[in-house]
matplotlib code that plots the C-alpha trace (Angstrom):
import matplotlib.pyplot as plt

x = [141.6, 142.9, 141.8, 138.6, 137.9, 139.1, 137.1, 133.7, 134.6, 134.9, 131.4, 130.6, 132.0, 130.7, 126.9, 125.7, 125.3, 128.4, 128.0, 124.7, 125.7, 128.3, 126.9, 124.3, 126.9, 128.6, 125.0, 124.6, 127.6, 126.7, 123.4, 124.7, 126.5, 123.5, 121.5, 124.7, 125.0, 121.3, 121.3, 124.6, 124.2, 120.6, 118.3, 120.7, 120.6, 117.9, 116.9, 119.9, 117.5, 114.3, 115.9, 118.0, 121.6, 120.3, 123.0, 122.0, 125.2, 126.0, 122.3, 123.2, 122.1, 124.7, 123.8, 126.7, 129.7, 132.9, 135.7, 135.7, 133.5, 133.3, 130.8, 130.3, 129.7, 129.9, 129.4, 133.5, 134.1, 131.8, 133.4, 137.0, 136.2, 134.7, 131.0, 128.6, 126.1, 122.4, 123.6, 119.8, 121.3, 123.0, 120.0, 118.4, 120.8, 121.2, 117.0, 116.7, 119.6, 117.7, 114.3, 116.2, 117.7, 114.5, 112.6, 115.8, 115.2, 111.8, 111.9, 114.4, 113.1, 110.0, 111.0, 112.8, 109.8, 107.8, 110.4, 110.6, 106.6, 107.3, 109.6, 107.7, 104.4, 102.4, 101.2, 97.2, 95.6, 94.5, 91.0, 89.1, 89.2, 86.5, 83.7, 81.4, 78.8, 75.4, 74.6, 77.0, 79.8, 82.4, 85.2, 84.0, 85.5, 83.4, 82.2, 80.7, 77.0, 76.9, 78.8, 81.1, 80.3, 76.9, 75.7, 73.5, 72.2, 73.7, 72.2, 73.1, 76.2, 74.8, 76.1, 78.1, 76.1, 78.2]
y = [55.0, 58.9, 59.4, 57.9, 60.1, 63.4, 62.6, 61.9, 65.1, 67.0, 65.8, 66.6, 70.6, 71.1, 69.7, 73.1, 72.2, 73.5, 76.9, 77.9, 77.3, 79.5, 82.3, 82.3, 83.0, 85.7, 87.4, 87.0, 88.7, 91.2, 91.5, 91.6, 94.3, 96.2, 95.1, 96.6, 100.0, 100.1, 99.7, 101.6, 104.4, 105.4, 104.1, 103.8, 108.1, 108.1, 106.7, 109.0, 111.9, 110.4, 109.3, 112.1, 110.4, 107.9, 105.1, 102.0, 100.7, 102.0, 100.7, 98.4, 97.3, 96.1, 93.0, 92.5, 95.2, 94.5, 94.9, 98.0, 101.6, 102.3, 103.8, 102.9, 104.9, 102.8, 99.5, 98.9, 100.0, 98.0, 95.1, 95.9, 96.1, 92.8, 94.1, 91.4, 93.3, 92.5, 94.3, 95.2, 98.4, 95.5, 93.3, 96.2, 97.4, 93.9, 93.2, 97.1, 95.7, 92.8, 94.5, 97.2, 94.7, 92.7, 95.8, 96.9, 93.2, 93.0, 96.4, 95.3, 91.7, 93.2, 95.8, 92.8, 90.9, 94.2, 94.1, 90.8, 91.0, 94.1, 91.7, 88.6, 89.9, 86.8, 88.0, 88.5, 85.4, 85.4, 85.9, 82.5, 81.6, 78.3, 77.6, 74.4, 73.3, 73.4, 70.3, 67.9, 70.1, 69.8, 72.9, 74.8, 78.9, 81.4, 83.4, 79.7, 79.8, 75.9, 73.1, 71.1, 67.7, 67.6, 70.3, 71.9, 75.5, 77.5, 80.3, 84.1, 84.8, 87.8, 91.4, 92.1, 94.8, 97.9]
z = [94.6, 95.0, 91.8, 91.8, 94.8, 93.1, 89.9, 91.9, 94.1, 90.8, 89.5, 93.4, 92.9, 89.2, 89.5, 90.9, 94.0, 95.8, 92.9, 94.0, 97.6, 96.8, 95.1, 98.2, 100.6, 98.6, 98.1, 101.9, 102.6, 100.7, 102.0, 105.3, 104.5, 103.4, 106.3, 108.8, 107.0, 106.9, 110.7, 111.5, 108.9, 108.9, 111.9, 115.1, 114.0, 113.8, 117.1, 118.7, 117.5, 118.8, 122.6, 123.0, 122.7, 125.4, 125.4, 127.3, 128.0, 130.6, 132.7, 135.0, 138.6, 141.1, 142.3, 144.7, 145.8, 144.4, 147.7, 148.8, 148.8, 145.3, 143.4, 140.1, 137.1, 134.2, 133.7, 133.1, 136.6, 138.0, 136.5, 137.0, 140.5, 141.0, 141.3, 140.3, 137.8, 135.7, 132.3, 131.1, 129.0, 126.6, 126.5, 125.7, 122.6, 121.3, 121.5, 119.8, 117.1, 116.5, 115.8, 113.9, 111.9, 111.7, 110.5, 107.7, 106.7, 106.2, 104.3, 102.0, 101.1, 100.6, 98.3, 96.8, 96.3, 94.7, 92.2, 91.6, 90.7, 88.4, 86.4, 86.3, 85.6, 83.5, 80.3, 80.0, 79.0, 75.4, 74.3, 73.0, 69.8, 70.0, 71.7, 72.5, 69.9, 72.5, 70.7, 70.3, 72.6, 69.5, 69.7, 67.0, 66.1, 67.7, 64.3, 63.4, 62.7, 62.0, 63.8, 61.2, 63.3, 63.6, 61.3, 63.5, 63.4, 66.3, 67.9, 66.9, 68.6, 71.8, 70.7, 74.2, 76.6, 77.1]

ax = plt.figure().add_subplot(projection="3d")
ax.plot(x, y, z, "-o")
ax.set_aspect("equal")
plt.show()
């Protein structure tokens, strides 16, 4: 029984199925990767530049006072003292992650994709070689100037226009 089990889990492993799922997840990790240092390492920069330094974070509006006369300048206070807060700075970074990481996405699968083109390019489709007899529409060679089925006389081949 065990070992019926083990052998059909073998076939299972070794038909390709668990391989490419496995080769898709280390690609995606690695992809990830990309994507994150994409994110991290070259557009959060370059959004510091264009806002200033402006960290969201720390926008928040106090809902309800924690105990006590506090004021609260960062969002950490606010919490350790019990304040009940709307966090719209962190919905804010995590909806500007997303389309950041959206955008590094799209950029990269579609540079992906213009690659993957380049390589597969089909080759140009050969010129013909035969044509149809007007009479009896045989496939006859295109320098023909008689049809081998029916004998007929066919018509000067056209010189192309230029």
């Amino acid at each position: 029984m065990a070992s019926k089990m083990l052998k059909e889990f073998r076939e299972f492993a070794v038909k390709g199925n668990v391989v490419d799922m496995a080769v898709g997840i280390i690609i995606g990790a690695a992809f990830t990767s990309i994507v994150n240092s994409l994110v991290k390492d070259v557009f959060t920069p370059l959004i510091g530049l264009a806002t200033g330094g402006m960290n969201f974070t720390n926008q928040f509006l106090v809902l309800r006072d924690g105990p006590g006369d506090e004021i609260y300048h960062t969002l950490e206070q606010a919490q350790a003292a019990g304040a009940v807060t709307l966090n719209y700075g962190l919905f804010l970074n995590a909806l500007l992650s997303f389309v950041i990481v959206a955008f590094a996405t799209f950029l990269l699968i579609r540079n992906i994709n213009r690659l993957k083109n380049l390589a597969y390019r089909p080759e140009p489709a050969a010129a013909p070689t035969v044509k149809d007899c007007p009479y009896c529409l045989s496939k006859i060679p295109i320098p023909a100037t008689r049809c081998p089925a029916c004998t007929s006389q066919l018509p000067a081949p056209q010189p192309e226009a230029e």
